[in-house]
N, C-alpha and C positions, 0 to 999 in steps of 0.2 A: 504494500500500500504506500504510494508516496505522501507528500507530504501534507496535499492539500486534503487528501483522503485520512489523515491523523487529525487534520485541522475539522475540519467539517463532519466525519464519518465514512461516509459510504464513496469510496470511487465509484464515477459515471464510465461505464464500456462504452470507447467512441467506435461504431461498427464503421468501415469505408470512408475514412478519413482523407479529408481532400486539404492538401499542402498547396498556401497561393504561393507561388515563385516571386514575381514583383505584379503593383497594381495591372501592368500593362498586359499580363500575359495569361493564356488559358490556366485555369491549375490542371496540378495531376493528380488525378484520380486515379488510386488505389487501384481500384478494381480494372479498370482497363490491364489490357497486356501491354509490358513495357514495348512489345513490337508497335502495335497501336499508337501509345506515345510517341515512339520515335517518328513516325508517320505523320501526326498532329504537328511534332517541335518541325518540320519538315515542309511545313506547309500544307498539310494533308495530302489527301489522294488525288486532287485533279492537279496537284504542282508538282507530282513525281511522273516525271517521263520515263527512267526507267533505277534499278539499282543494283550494282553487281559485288560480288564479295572479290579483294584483292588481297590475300591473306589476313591483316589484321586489322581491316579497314573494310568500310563500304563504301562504294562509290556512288554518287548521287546525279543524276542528270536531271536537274527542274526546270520547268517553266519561268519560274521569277525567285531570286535567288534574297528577292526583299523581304521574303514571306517566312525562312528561317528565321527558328527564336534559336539563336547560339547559346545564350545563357540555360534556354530546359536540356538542352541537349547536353548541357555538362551536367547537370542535377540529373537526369537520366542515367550519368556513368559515362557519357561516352571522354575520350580523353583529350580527342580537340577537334575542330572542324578546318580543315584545308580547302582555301577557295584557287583553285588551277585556274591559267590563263584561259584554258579553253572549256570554260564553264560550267565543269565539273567541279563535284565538291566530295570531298574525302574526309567520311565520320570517321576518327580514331578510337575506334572498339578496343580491342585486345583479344586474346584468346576465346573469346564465344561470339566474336562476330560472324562467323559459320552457321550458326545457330541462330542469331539474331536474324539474318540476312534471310535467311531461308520463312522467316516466321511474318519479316517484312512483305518477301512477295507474296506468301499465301493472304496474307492481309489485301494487300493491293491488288489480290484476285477477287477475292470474294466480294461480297454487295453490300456488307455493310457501310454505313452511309462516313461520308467524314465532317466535321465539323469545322 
């Protein structure tokens, strides 16, 4: 029990707790898949033309590159965003971008809607 819960009595269970990053940006919701997130910090699905895995890294091709939140995408985990001359952008994942990548496109296949 922490501390407010000695003070007061009974801890509140917070279920699907949603973290705001700063005023400006969507929060993250818990419950989403962190694939999903990266998709949202990404501009959603109509701003990803395509994405490939490059060892430890995914490679991002969008529409409009204004529409990346850099700042969720480090609260995400990833470990930096690389913007290339020729319009590509390289998330630095680490060791499960394999795994990430593969969970991004079945996201970007399927019909769920983006926000």
């Amino acid at each position: 029990m922490g501390i407010l819960g000695r003070i007061f009595g009974k801890e509140k269970e917070v279920k699907n707790p949603i973290v705001y990053d700063e005023p400006d940006t969507f929060p993250i919701e818990h419950e989403l898949h962190i694939a999903q997130q990266y998709v949202f910090a990404m501009g959603g699905k109509e701003n990803i033309i395509s994405a490939n895995l490059s060892d430890t890294r995914i490679i991002f091709e969008v529409v409009d590159d204004k529409k990346i939140d850099e700042i969720r995408t480090r609260r995400l985990g990833a470990k930096g965003l690389i913007k290339k001359p020729d319009g590509k952008l390289h998330l630095l994942i680490g060791q499960e971008a394999q795994l990430l990548e593969s969970q991004i496109k079945e996201f970007l296949r399927s019909q769920n809607v983006s926000i």
